[in-house]
C-alpha positions as CSV (number, residue, x, y, z in Angstrom):
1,X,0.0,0.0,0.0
2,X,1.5,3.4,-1.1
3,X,-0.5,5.4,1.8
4,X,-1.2,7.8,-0.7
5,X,-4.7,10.3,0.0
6,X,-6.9,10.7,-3.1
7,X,-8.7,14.1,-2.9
8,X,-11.6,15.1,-5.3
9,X,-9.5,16.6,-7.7
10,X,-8.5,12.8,-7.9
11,X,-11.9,11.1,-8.2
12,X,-12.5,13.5,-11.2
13,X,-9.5,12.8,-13.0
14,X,-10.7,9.4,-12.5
15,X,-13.9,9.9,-13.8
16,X,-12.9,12.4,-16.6
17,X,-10.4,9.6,-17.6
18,X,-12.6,6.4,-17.6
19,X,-16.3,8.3,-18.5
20,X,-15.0,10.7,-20.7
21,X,-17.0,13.5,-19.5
22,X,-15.2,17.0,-20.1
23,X,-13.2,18.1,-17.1
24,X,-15.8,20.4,-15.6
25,X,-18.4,17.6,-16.2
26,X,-16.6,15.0,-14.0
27,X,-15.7,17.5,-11.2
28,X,-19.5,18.8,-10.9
29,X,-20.8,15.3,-11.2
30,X,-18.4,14.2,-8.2
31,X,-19.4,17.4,-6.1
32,X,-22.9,16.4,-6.8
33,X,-22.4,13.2,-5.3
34,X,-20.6,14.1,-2.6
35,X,-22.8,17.0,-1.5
36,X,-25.5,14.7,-1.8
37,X,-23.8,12.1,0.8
38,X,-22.8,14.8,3.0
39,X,-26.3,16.2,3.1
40,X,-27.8,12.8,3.9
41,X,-25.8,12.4,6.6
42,X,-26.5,15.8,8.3
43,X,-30.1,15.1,8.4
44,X,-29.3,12.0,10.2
45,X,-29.6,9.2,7.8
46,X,-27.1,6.7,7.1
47,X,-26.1,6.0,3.8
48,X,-25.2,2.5,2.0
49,X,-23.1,2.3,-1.1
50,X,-23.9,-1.5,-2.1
51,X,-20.6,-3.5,-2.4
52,X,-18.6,-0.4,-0.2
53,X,-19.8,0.4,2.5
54,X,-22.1,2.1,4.7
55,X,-21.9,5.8,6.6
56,X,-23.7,4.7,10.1
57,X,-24.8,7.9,12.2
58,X,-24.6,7.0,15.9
59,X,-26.1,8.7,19.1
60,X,-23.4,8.4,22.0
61,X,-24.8,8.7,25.4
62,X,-23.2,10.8,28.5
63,X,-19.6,9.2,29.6
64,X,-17.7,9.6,32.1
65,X,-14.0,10.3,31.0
66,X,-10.3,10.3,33.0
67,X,-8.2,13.0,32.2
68,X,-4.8,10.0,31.5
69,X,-2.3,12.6,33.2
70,X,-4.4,13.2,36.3
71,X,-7.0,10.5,36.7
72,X,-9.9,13.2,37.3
73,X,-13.5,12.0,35.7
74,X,-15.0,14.7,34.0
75,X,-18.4,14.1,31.9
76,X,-18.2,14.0,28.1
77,X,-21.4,15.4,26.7
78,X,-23.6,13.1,24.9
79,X,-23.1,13.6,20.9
80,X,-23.4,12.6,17.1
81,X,-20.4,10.4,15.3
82,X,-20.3,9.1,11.9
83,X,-18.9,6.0,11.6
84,X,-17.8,4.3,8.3
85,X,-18.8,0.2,7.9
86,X,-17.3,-1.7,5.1
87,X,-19.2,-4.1,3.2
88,X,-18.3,-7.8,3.0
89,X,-17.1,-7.5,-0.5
90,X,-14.8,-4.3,0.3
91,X,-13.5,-6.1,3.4
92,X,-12.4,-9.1,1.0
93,X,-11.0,-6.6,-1.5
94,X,-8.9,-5.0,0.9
95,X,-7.5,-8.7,1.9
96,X,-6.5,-9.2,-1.9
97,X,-9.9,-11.7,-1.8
98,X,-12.8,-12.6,-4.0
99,X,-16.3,-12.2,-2.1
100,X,-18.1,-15.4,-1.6
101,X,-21.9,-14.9,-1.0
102,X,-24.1,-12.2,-0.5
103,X,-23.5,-8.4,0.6
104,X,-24.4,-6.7,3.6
């Protein structure tokens, strides 16, 4: 694995390169995806990309947390996270594997 980061200017390369849509085309096409994931995900829905993965929001409760240099508990407010779940066939991918069955 190189550990490189692929930014949006990235994806639509990609796209320009494989779709063949003009330049402009692919970058507003992956924006418009994108946006549309982001915006899903703010109002709270979760959002699956068959054979990827899914984008799970999840309600965390009131905790108590230790301060690791001092040991005092102080509450952590309860909040949002977003959490990212691979599918099955991504997870096999990612092992250098074919996917046997079906996907989550």
């Amino acid at each position: 694995m190189a550990g490189e980061t692929i930014t949006r200017a990235d994806l639509s390369e990609a796209v320009y390169q494989k779709i063949g849509l003009s330049r402009t085309e692919s970058a507003a096409l992956v924006e418009t995806v994108l946006d549309e994931i982001s915006d899903c995900i703010l109002r709270g829905e979760n959002v699956k990309l068959s054979s990827f993965g899914s984008f799970i929001v999840r309600k965390k409760g009131l905790r108590v947390g230790r301060n690791p240099k001092t040991g005092v508990e102080v509450p952590i407010e309860p909040r949002l996270v977003m959490v990212f779940k691979p599918s099955n066939v991504m997870k096999a991918r990612v092992n250098g594997q074919e996917f046997e069955g079906e996907d989550d």
